[in-house]
C-alpha positions in Angstrom: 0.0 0.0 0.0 1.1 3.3 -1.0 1.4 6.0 1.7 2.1 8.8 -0.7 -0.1 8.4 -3.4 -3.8 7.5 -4.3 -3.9 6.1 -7.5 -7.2 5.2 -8.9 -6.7 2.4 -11.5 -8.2 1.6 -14.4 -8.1 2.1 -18.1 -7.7 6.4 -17.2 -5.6 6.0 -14.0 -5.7 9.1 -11.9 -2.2 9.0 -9.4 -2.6 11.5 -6.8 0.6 13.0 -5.0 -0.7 13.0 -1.4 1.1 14.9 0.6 -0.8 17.8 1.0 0.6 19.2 4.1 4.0 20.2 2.6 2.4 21.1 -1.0 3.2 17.4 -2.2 7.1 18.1 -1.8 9.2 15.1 -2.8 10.9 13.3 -0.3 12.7 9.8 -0.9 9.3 8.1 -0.2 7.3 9.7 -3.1 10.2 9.3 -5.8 10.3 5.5 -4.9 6.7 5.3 -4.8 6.1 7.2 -7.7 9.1 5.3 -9.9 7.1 1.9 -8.8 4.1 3.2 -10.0 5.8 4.4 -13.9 7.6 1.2 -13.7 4.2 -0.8 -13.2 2.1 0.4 -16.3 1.0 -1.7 -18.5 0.3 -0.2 -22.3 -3.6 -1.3 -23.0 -4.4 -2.2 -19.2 -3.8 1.8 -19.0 -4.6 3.5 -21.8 -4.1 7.3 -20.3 -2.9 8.4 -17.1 -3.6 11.9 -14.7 -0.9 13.3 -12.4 -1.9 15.9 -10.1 -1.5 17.1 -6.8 -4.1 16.7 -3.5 -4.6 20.1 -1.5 -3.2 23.3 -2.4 -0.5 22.6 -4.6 1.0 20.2 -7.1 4.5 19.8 -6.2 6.3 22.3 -4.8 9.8 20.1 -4.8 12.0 19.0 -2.4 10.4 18.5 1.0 12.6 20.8 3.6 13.6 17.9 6.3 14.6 16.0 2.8 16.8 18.9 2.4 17.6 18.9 5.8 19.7 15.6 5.7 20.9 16.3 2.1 23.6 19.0 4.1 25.0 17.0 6.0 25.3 13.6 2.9 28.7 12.6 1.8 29.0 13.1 -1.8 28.5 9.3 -2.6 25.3 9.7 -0.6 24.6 12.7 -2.5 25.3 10.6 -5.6 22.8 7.5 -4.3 20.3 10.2 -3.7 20.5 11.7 -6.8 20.4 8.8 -8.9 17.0 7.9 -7.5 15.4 10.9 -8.3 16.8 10.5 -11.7 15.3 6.9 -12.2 11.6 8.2 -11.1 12.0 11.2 -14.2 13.2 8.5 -16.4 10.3 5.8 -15.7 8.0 8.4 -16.0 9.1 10.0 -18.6 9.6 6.6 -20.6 6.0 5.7 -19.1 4.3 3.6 -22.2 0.9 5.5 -22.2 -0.2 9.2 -22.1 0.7 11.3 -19.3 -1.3 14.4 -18.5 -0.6 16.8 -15.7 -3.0 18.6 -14.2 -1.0 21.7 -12.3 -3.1 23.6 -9.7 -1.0 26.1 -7.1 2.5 25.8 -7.0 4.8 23.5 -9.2 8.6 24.6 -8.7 11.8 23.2 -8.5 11.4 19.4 -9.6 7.2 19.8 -9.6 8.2 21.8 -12.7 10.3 19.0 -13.5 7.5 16.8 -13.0 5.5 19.2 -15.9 8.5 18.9 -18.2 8.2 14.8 -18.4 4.4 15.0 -19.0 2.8 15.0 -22.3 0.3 17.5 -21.8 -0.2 20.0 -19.0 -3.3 21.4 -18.4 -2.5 24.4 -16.0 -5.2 26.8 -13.8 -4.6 29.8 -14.5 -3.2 30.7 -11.4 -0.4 28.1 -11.1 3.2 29.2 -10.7 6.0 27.7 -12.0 10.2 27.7 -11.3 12.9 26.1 -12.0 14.0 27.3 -8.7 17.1 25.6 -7.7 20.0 28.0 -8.3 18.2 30.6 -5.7 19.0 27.7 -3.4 22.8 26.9 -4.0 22.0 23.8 -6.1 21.2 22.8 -9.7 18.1 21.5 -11.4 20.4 18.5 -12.4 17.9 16.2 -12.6 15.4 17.9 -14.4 17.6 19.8 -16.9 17.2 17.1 -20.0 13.8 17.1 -19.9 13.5 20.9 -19.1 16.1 21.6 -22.4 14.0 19.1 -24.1 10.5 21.2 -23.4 11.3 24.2 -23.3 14.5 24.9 -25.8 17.8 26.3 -24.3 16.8 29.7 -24.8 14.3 29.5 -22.1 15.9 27.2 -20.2 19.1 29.0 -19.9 16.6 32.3 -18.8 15.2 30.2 -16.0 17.2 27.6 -15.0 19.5 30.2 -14.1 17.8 32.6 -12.4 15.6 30.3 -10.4 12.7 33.2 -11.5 9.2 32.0 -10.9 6.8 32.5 -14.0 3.1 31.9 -14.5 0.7 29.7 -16.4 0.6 32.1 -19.1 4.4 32.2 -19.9 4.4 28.7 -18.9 2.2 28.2 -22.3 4.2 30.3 -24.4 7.8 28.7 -23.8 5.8 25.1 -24.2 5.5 23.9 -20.6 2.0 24.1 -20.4 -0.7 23.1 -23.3 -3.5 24.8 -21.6 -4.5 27.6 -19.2 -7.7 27.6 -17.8 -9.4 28.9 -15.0 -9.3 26.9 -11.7 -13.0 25.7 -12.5 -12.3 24.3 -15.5 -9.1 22.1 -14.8 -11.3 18.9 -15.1 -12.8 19.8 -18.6 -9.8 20.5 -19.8 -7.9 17.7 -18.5 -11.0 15.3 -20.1 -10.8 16.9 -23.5 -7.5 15.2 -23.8 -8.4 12.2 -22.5 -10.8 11.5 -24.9 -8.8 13.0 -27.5 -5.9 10.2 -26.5 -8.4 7.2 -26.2 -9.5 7.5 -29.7 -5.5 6.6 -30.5 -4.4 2.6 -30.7 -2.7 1.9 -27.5 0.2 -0.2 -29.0 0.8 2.9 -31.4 1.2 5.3 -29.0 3.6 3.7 -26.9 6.0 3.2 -29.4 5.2 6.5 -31.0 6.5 7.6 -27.0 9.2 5.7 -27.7 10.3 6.3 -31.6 10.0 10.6 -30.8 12.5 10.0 -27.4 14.6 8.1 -29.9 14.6 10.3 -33.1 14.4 13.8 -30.8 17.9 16.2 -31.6 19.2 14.0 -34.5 19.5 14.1 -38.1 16.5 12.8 -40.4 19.5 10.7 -42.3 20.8 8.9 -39.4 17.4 7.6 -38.5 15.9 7.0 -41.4 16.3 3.1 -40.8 14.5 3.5 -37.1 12.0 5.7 -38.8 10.9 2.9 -41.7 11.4 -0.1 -39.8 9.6 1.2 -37.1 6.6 2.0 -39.7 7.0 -1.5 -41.6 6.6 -3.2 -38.1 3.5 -1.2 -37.5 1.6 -1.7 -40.2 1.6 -5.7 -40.0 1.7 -5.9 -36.5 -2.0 -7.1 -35.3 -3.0 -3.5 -34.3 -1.5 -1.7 -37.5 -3.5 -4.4 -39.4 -7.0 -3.5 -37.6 -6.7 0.3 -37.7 -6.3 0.2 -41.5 -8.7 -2.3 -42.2 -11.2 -0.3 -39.9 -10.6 2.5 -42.3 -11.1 0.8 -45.5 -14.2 -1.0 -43.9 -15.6 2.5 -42.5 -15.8 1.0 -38.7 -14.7 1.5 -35.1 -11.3 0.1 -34.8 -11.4 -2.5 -32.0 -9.7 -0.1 -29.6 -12.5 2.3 -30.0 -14.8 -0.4 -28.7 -15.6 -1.1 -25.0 -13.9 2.6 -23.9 -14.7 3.5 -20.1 -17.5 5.3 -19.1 -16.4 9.0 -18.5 -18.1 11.6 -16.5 -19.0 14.2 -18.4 
């Protein structure tokens, strides 16, 4: 049993930081929790998945007694540390299905980090952002290839370096966010691209996850063989087979049948 999550499971799994007391700050309990949870999903079982924060907040990064022992770690414990928090931005940003963060309240330091690995943020539009590290001595270390990655280096070098906090709105314009909406509306918003991400094959998108991480910062030429392999398996693999001949045949592909029940 998790102690710092709720996750409702199902085919649109809502996971839940629950922390709300300290604004869902990390500590080493919700990165391990949190990597189990990436490292768990199942493409098809879960066809979309929700990350959001319970109370006030969605993340507001590192939890201070956290931080507390971090002064006094050696740097090999520094180093152990680290790496785990590394591993839970990798699993979820290598996470097989859809990932859509809803952001309410405050998201700094790695809860902007958290924004950065999801592939759609749905922001109200009072949430406040920050890669705020630098104002504390440190480094978004962590964070920074999925930050450069979202955002370009032109932003990131802006904010990564100044540790500036920004809002929804330039959140949306440097990339960060796909949508700003008021606080009332976060669940519309957030259910518009669920449905929009059900209607795709399940198999497709995660290797589509997988074949944009791969091709991402490299020349069309030198991955032209990934690109049309990748393509060739698809369209005789079982799925690629079914979504064209549901075309031809003017049907619902079988994906599109049996989808939960969503509330409206």
């Amino acid at each position: 049993m998790m102690s710092t999550l709720q996750i409702e499971h199902g085919p649109v799994t809502t996971v839940t930081l629950h922390r709300p007391d300290v604004r869902n700050a990390f500590n080493e309990e919700l990165i391990d929790e949190l990597t189990a949870w990436a490292k768990s999903v199942v493409p098809g079982e879960v066809r979309v998945a929700i990350l959001q924060g319970a109370g006030k907040a969605f993340c507001a990064g590192a939890d201070v007694h956290w931080m507390q022992k971090m002064v006094s770690y050696s740097r090999d414990e520094n180093l152990a540390d680290a790496e785990r928090a590394a591993a839970m931005f990798n699993a979820l940003d290598r996470l097989p299905v859809p990932l859509i963060g809803r952001v309410h309240g405050a998201a700094l330091g790695g809860g902007s980090g958290l924004a950065a690995v999801c592939d759609v943020v749905v922001a109200a539009d009072d949430a406040l952002f920050g890669f705020t590290e630098v104002v504390l001595g440190i480094l978004p270390a962590m964070i920074s290839p999925y930050v450069v990655r979202k955002i370009g280096i032109n932003a990131a070098r802006e904010l990564c370096l100044s540790g500036a906090r920004f809002d929804a709105t330039r959140a949306k314009a440097i990339g960060l966010a796909s949508d700003v909406v008021p606080a009332a509306g976060l669940d519309a918003a957030v259910e518009h691209h669920v449905q929009l991400f059900l209607k795709a094959a399940p198999g497709a998108v995660a290797r589509a996850k997988t074949l944009l991480r791969q091709v991402h910062g490299r020349l069309p030429e030198d991955v032209v063989g990934l690109t049309t392999a990748a393509i060739a398996d698809q369209r005789v693999s079982a799925e690629g087979q079914e979504g064209l001949r549901a075309f031809l045949e003017k049907r619902p592909a079988a994906w599109l049948t049996n989808l939960p029940e969503r509330k409206a």
